[in-house]
N, CA, C, O and CB atoms as a CASP TS submission, in Angstrom:
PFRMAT TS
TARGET T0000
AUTHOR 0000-0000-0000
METHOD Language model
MODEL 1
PARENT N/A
ATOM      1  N   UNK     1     -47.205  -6.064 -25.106  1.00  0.00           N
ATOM      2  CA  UNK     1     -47.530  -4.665 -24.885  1.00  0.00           C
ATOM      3  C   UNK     1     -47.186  -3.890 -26.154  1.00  0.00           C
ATOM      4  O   UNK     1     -46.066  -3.494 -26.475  1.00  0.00           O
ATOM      5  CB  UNK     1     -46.765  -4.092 -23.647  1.00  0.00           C
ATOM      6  N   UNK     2     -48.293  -3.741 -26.805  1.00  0.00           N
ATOM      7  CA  UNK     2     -48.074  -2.504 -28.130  1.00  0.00           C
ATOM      8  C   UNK     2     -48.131  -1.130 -27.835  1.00  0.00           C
ATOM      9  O   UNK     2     -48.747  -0.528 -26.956  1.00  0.00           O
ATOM     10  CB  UNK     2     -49.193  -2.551 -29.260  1.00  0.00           C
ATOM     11  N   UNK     3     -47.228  -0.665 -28.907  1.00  0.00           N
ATOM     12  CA  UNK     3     -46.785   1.141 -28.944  1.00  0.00           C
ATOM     13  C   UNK     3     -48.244   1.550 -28.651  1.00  0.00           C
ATOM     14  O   UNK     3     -49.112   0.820 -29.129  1.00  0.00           O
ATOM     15  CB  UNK     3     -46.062   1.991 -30.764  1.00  0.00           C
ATOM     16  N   UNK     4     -48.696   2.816 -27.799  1.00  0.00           N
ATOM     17  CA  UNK     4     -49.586   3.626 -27.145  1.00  0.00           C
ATOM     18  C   UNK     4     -49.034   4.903 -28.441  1.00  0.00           C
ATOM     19  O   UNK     4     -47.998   5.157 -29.055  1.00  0.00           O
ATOM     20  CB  UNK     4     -49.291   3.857 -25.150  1.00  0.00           C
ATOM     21  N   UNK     5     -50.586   5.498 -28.348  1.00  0.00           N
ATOM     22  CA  UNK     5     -50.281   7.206 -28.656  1.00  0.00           C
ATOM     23  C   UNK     5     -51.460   8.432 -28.527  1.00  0.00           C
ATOM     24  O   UNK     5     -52.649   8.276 -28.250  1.00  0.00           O
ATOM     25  CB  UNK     5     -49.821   7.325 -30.292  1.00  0.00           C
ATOM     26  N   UNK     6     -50.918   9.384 -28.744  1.00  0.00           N
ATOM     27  CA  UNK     6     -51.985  10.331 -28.244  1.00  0.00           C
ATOM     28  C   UNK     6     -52.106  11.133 -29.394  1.00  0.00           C
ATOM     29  O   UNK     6     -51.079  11.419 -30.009  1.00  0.00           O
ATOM     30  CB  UNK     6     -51.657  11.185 -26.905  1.00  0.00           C
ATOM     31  N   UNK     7     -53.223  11.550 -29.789  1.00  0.00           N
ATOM     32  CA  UNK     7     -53.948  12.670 -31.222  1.00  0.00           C
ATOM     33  C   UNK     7     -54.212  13.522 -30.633  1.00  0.00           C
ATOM     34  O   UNK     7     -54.960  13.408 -29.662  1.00  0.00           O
ATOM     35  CB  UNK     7     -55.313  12.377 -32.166  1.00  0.00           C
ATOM     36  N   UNK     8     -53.626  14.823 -31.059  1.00  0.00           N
ATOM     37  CA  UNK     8     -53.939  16.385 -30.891  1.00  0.00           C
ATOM     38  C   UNK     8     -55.312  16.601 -31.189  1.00  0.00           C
ATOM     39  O   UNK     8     -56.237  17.088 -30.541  1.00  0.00           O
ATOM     40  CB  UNK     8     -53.082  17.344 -31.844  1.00  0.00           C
ATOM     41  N   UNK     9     -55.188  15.972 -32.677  1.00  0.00           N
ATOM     42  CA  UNK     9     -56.084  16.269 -34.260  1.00  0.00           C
ATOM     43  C   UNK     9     -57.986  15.896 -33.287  1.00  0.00           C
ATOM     44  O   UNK     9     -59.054  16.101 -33.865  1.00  0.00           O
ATOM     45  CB  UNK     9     -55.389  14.377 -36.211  1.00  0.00           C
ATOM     46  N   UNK    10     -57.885  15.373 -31.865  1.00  0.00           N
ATOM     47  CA  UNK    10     -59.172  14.765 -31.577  1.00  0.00           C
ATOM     48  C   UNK    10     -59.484  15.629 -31.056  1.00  0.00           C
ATOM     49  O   UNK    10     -60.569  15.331 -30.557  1.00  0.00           O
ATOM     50  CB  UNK    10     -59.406  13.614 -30.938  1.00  0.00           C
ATOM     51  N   UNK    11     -59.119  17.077 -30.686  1.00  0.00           N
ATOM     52  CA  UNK    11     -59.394  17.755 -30.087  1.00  0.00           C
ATOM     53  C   UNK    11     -59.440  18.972 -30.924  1.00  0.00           C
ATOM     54  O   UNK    11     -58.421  19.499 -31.370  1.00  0.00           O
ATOM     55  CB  UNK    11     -58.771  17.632 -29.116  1.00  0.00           C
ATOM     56  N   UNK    12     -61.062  19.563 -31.203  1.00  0.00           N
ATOM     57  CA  UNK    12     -61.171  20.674 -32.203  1.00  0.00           C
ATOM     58  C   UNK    12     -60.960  21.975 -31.500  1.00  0.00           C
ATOM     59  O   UNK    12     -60.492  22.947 -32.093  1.00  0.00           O
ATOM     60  CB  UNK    12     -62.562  20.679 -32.932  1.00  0.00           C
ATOM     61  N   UNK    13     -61.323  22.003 -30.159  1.00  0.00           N
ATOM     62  CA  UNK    13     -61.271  23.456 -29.539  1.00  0.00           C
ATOM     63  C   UNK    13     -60.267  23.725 -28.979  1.00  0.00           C
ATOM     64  O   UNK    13     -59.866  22.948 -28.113  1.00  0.00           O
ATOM     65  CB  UNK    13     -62.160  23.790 -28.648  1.00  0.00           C
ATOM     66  N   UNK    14     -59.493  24.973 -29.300  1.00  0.00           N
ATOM     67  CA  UNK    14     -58.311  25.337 -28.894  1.00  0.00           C
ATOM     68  C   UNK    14     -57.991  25.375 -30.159  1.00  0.00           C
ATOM     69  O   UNK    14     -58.551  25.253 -31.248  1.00  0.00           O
ATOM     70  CB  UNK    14     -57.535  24.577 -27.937  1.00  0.00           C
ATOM     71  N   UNK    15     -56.459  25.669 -29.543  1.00  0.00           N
ATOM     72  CA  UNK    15     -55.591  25.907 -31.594  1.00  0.00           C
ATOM     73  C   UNK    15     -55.408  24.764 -32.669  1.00  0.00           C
ATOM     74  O   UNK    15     -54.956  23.687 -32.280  1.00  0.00           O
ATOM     75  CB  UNK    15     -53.681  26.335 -31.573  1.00  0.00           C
ATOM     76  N   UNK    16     -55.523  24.825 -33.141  1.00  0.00           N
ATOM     77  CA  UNK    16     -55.386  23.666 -34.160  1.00  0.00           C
ATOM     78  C   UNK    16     -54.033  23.254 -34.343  1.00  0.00           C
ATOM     79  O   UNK    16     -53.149  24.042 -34.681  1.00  0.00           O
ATOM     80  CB  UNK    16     -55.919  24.020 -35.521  1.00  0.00           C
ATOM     81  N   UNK    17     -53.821  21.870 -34.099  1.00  0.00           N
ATOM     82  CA  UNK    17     -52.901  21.132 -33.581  1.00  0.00           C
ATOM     83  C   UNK    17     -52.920  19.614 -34.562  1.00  0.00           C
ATOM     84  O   UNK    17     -53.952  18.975 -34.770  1.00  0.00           O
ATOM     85  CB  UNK    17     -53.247  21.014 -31.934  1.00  0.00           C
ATOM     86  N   UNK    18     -51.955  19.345 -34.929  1.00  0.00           N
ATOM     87  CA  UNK    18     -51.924  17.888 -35.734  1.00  0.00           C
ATOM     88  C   UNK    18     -51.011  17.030 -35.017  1.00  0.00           C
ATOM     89  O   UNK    18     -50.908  15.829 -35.263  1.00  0.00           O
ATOM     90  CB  UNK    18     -51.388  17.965 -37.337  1.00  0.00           C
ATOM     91  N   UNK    19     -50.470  17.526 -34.292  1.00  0.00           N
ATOM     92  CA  UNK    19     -49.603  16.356 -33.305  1.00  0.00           C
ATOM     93  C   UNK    19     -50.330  15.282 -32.892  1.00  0.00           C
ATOM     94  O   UNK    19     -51.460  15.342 -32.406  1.00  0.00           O
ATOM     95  CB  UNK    19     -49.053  16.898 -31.930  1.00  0.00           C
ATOM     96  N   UNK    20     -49.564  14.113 -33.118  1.00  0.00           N
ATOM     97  CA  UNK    20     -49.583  12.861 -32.543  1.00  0.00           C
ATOM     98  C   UNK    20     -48.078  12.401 -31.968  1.00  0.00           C
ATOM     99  O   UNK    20     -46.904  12.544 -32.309  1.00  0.00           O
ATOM    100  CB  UNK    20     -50.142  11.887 -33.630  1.00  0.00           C
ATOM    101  N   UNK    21     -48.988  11.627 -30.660  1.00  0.00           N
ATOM    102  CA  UNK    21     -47.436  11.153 -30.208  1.00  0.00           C
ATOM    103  C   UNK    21     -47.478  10.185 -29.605  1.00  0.00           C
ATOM    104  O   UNK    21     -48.505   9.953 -28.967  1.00  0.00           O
ATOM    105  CB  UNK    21     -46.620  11.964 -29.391  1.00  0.00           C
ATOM    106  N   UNK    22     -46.404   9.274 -29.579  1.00  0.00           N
ATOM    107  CA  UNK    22     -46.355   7.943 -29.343  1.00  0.00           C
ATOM    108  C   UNK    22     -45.126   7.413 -28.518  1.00  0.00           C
ATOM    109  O   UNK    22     -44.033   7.943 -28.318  1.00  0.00           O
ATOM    110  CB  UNK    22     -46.425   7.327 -30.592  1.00  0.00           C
ATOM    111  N   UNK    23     -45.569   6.366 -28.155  1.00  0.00           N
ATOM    112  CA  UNK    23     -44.451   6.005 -27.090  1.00  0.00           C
ATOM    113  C   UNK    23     -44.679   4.277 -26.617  1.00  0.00           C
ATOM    114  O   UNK    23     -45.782   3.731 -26.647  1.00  0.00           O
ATOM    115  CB  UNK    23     -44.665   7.184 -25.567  1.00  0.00           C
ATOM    116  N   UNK    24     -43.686   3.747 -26.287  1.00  0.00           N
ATOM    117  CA  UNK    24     -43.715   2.518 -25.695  1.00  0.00           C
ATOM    118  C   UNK    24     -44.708   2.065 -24.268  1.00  0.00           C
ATOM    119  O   UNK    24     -45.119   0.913 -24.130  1.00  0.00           O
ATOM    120  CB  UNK    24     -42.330   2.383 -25.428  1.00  0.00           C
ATOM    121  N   UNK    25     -44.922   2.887 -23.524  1.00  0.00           N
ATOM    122  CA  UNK    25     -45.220   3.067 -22.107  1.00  0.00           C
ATOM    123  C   UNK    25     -46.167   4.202 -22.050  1.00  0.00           C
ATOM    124  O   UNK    25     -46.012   5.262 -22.657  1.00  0.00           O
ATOM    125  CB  UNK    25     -43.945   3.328 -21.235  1.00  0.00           C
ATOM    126  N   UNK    26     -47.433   3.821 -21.063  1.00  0.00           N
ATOM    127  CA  UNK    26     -48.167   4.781 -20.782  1.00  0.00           C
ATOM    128  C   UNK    26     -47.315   5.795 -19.997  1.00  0.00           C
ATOM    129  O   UNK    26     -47.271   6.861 -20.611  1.00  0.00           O
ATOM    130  CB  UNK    26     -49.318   4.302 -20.135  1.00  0.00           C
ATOM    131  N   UNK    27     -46.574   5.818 -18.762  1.00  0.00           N
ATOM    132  CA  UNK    27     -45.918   6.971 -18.107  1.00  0.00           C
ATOM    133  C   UNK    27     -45.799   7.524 -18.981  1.00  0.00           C
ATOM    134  O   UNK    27     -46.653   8.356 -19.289  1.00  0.00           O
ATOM    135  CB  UNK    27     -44.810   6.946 -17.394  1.00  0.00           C
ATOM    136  N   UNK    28     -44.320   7.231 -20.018  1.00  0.00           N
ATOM    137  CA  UNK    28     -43.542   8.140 -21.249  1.00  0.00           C
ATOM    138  C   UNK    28     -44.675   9.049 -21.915  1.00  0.00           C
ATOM    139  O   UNK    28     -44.475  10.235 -22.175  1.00  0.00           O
ATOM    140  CB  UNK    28     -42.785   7.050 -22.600  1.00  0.00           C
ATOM    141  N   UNK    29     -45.757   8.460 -22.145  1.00  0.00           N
ATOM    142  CA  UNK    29     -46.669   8.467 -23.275  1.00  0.00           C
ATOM    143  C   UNK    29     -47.293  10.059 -22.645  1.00  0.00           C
ATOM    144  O   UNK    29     -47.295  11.125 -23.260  1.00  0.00           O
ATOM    145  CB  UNK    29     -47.902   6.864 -23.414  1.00  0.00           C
ATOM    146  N   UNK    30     -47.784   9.807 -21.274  1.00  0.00           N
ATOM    147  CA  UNK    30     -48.597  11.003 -20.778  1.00  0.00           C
ATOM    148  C   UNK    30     -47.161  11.725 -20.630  1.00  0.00           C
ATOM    149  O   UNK    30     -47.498  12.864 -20.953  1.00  0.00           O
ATOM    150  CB  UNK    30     -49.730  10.807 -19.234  1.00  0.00           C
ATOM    151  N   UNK    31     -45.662  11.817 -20.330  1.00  0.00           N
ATOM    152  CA  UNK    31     -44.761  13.292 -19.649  1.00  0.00           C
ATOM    153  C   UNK    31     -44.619  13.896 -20.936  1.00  0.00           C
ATOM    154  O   UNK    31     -44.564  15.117 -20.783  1.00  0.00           O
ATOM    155  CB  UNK    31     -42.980  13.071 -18.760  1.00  0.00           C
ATOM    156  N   UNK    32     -44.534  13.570 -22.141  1.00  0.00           N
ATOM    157  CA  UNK    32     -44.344  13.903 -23.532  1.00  0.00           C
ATOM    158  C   UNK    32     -45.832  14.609 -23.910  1.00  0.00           C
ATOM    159  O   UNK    32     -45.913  15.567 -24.679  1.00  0.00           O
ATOM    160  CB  UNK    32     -43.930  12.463 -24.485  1.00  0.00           C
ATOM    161  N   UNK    33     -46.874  14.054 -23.319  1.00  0.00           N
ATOM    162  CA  UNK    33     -48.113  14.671 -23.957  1.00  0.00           C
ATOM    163  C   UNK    33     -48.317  16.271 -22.994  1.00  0.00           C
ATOM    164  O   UNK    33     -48.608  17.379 -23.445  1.00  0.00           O
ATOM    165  CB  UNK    33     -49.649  13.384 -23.757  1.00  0.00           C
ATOM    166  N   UNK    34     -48.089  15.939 -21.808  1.00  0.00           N
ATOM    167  CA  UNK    34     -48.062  17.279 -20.933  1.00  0.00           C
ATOM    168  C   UNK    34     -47.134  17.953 -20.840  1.00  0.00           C
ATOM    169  O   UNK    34     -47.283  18.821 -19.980  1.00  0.00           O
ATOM    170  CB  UNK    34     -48.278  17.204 -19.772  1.00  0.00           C
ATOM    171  N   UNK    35     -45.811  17.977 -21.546  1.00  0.00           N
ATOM    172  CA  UNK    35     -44.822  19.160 -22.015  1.00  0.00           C
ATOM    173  C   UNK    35     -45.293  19.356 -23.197  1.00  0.00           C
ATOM    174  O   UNK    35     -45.703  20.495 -22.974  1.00  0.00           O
ATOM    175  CB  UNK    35     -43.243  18.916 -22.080  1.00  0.00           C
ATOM    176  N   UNK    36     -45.612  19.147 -24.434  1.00  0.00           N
ATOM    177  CA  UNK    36     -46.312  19.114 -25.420  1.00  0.00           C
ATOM    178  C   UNK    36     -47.747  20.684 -24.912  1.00  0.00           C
ATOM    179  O   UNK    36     -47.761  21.879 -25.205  1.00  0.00           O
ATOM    180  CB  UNK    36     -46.826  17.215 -25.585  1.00  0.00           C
ATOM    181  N   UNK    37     -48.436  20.059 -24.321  1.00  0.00           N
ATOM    182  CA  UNK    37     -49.556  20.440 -23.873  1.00  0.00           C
ATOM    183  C   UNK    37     -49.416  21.698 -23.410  1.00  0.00           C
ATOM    184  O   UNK    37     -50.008  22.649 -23.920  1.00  0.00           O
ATOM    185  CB  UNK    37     -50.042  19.639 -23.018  1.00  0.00           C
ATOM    186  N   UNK    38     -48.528  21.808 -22.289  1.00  0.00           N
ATOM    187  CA  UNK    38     -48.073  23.145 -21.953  1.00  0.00           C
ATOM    188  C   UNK    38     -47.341  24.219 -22.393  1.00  0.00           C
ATOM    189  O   UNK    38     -47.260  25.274 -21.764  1.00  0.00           O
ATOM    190  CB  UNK    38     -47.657  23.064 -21.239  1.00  0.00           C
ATOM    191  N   UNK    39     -46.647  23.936 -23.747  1.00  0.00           N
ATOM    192  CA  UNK    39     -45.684  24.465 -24.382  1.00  0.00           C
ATOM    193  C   UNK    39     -46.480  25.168 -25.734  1.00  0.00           C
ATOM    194  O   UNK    39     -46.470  26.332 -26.135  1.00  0.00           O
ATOM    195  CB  UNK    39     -44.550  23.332 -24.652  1.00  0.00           C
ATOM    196  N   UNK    40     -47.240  23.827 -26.308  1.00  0.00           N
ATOM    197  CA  UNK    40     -48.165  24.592 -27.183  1.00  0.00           C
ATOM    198  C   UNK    40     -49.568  25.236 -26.820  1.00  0.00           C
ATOM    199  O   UNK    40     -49.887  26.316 -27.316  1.00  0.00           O
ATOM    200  CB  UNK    40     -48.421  23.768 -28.154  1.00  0.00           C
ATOM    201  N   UNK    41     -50.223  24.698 -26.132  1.00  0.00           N
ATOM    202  CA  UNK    41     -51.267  24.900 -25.453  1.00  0.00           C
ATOM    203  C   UNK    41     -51.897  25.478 -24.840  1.00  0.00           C
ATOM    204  O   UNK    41     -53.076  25.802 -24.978  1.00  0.00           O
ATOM    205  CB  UNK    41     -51.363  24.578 -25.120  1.00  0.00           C
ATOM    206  N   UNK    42     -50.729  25.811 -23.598  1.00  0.00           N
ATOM    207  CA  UNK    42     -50.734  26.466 -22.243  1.00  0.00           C
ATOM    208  C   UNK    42     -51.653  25.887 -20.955  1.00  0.00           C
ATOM    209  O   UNK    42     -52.157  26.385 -19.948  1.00  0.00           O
ATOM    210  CB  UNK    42     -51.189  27.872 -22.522  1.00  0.00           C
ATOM    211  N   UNK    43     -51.593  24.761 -21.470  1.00  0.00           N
ATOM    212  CA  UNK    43     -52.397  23.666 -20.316  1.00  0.00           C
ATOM    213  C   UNK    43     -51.253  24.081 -19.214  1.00  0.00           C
ATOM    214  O   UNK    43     -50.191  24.694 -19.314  1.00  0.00           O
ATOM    215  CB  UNK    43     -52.490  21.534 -20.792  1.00  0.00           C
ATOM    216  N   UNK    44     -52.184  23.262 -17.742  1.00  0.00           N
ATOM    217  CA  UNK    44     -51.358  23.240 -16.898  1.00  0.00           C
ATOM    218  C   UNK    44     -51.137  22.112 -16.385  1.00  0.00           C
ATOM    219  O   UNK    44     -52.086  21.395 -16.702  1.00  0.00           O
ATOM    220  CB  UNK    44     -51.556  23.976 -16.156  1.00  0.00           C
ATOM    221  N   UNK    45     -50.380  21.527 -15.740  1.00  0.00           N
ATOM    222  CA  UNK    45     -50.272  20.351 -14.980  1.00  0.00           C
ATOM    223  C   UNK    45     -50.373  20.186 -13.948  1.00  0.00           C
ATOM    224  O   UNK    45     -49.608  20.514 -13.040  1.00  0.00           O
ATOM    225  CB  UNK    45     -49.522  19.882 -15.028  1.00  0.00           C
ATOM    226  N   UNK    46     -51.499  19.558 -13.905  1.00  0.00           N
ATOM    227  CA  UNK    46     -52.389  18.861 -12.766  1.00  0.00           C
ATOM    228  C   UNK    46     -52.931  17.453 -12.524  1.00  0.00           C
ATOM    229  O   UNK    46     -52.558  16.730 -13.448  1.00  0.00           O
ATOM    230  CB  UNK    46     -53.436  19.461 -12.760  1.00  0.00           C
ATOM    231  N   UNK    47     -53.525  16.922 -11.808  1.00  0.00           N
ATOM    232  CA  UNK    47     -53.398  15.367 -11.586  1.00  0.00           C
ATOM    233  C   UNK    47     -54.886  15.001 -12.841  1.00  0.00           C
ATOM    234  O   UNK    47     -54.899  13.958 -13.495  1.00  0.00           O
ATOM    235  CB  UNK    47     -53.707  14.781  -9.405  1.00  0.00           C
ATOM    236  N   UNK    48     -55.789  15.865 -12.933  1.00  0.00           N
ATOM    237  CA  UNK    48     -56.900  15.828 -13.252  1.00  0.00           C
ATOM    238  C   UNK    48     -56.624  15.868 -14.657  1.00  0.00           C
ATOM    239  O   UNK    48     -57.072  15.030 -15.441  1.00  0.00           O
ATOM    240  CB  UNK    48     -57.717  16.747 -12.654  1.00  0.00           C
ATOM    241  N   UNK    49     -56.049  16.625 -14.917  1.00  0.00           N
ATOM    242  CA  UNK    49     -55.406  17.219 -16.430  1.00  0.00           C
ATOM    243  C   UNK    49     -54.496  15.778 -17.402  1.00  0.00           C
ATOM    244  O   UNK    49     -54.314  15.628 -18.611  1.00  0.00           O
ATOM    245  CB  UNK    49     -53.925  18.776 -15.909  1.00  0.00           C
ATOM    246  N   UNK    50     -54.141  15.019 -16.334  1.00  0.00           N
ATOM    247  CA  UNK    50     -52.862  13.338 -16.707  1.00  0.00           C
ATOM    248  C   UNK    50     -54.492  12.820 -16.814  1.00  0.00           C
ATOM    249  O   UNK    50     -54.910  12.585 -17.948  1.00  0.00           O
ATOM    250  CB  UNK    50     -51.246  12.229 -14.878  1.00  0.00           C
ATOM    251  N   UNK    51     -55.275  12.668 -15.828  1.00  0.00           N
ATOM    252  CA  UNK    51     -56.116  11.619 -15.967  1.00  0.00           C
ATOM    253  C   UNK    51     -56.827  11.671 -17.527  1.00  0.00           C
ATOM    254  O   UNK    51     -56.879  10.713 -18.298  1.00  0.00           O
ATOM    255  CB  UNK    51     -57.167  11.700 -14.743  1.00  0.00           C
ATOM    256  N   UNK    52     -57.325  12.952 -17.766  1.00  0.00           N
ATOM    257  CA  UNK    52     -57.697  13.033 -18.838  1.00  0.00           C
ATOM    258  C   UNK    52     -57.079  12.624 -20.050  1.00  0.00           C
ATOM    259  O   UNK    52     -57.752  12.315 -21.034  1.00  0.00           O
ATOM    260  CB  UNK    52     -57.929  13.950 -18.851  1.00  0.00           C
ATOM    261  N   UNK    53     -56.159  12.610 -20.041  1.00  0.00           N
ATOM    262  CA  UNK    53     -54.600  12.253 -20.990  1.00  0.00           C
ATOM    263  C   UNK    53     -54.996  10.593 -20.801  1.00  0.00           C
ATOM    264  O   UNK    53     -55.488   9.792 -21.596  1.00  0.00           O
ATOM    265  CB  UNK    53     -52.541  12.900 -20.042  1.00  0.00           C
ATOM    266  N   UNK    54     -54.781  10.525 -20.109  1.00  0.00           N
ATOM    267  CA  UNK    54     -54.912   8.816 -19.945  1.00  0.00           C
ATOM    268  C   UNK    54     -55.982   7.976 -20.089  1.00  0.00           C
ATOM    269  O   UNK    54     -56.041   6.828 -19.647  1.00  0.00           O
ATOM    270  CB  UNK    54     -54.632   8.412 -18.773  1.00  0.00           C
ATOM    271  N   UNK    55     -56.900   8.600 -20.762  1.00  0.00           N
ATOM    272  CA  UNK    55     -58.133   7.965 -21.061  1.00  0.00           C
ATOM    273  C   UNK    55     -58.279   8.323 -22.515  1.00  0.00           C
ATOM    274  O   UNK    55     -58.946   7.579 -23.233  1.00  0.00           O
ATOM    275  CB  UNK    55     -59.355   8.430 -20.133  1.00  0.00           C
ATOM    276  N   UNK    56     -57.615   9.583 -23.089  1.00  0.00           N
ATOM    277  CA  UNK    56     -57.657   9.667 -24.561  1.00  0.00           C
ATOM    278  C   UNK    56     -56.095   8.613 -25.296  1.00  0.00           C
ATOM    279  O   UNK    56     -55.508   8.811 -26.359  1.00  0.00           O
ATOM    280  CB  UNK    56     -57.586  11.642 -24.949  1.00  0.00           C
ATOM    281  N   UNK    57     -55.864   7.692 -24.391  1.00  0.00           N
ATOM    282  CA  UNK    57     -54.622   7.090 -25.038  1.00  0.00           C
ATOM    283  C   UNK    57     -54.972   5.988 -25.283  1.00  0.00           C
ATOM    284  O   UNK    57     -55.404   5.164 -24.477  1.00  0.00           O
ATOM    285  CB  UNK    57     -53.397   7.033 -24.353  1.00  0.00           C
ATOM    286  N   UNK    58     -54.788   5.835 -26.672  1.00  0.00           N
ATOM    287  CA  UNK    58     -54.823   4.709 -27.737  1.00  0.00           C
ATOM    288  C   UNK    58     -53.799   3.787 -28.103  1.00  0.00           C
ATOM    289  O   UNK    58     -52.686   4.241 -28.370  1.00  0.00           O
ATOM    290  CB  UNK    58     -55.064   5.210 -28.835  1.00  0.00           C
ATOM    291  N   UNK    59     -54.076   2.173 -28.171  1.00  0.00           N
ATOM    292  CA  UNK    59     -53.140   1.115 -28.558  1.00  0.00           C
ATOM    293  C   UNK    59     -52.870   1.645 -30.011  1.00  0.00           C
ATOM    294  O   UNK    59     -53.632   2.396 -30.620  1.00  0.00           O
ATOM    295  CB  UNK    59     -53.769  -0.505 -28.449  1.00  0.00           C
ATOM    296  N   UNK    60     -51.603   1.119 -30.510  1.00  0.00           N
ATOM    297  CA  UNK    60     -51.615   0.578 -31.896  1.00  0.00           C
ATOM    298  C   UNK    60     -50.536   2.126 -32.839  1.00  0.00           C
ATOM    299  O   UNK    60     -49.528   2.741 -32.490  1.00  0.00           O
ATOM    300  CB  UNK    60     -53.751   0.311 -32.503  1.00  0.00           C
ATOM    301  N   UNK    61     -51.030   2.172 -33.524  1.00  0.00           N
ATOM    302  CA  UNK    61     -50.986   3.484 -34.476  1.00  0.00           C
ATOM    303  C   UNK    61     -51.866   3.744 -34.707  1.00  0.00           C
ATOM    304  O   UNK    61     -52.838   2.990 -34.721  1.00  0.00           O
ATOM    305  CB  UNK    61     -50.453   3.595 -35.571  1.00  0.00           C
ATOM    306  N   UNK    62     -51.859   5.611 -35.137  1.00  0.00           N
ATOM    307  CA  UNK    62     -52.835   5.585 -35.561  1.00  0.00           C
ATOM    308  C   UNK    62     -53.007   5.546 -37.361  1.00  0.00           C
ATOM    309  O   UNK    62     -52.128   5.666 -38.214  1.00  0.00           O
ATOM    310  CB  UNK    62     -53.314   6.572 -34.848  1.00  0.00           C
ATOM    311  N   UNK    63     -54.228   5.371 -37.492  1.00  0.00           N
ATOM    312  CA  UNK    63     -54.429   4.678 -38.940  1.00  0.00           C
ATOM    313  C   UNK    63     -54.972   5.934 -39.904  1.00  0.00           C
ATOM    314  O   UNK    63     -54.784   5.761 -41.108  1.00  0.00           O
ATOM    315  CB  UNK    63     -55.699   3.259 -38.875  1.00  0.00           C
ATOM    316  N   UNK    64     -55.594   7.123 -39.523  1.00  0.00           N
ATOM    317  CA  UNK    64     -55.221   8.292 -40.479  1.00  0.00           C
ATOM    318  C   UNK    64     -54.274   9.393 -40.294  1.00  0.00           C
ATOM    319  O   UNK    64     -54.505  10.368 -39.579  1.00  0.00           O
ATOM    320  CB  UNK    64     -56.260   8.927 -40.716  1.00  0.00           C
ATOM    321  N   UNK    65     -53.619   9.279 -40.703  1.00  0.00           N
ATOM    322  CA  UNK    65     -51.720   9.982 -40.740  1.00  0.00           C
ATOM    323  C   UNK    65     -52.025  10.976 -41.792  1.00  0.00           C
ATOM    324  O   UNK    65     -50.992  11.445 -42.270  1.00  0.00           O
ATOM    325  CB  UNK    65     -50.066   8.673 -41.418  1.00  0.00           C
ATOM    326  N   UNK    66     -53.319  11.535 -42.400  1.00  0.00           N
ATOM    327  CA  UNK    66     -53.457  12.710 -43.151  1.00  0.00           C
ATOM    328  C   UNK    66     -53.708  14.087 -42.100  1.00  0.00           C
ATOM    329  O   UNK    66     -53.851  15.212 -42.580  1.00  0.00           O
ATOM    330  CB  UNK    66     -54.722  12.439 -44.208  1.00  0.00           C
TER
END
């Protein structure tokens, strides 16, 4: 099981955001992306809102860090 992570940077609409974040575990991976989310964002948390999270989450690292 390889490190998971999530890119802000994939998402152009809304504020411009360069966060990436990463984690061992999908759970960890999405509670870090939806305090994240809500703090900068002002997303809300909802079941629909994780699912979406959980389909933009990627194995590995990511490979442009510019």
């Amino acid at each position: 099981m390889g490190r998971k992570y999530f890119d802000c940077r994939s998402y152009p609409e809304g504020p411009k955001c360069s966060m990436i974040l990463s984690a061992d575990t999908e759970e960890e991976l999405i509670e870090e992306v939806v305090k994240h989310n809500i703090r900068v964002h002002g997303d809300n948390d909802t079941k629909e809102f994780r699912e979406l999270i959980r389909k933009d989450i990627k194995e590995g690292l990511p490979l442009d860090l510019t």
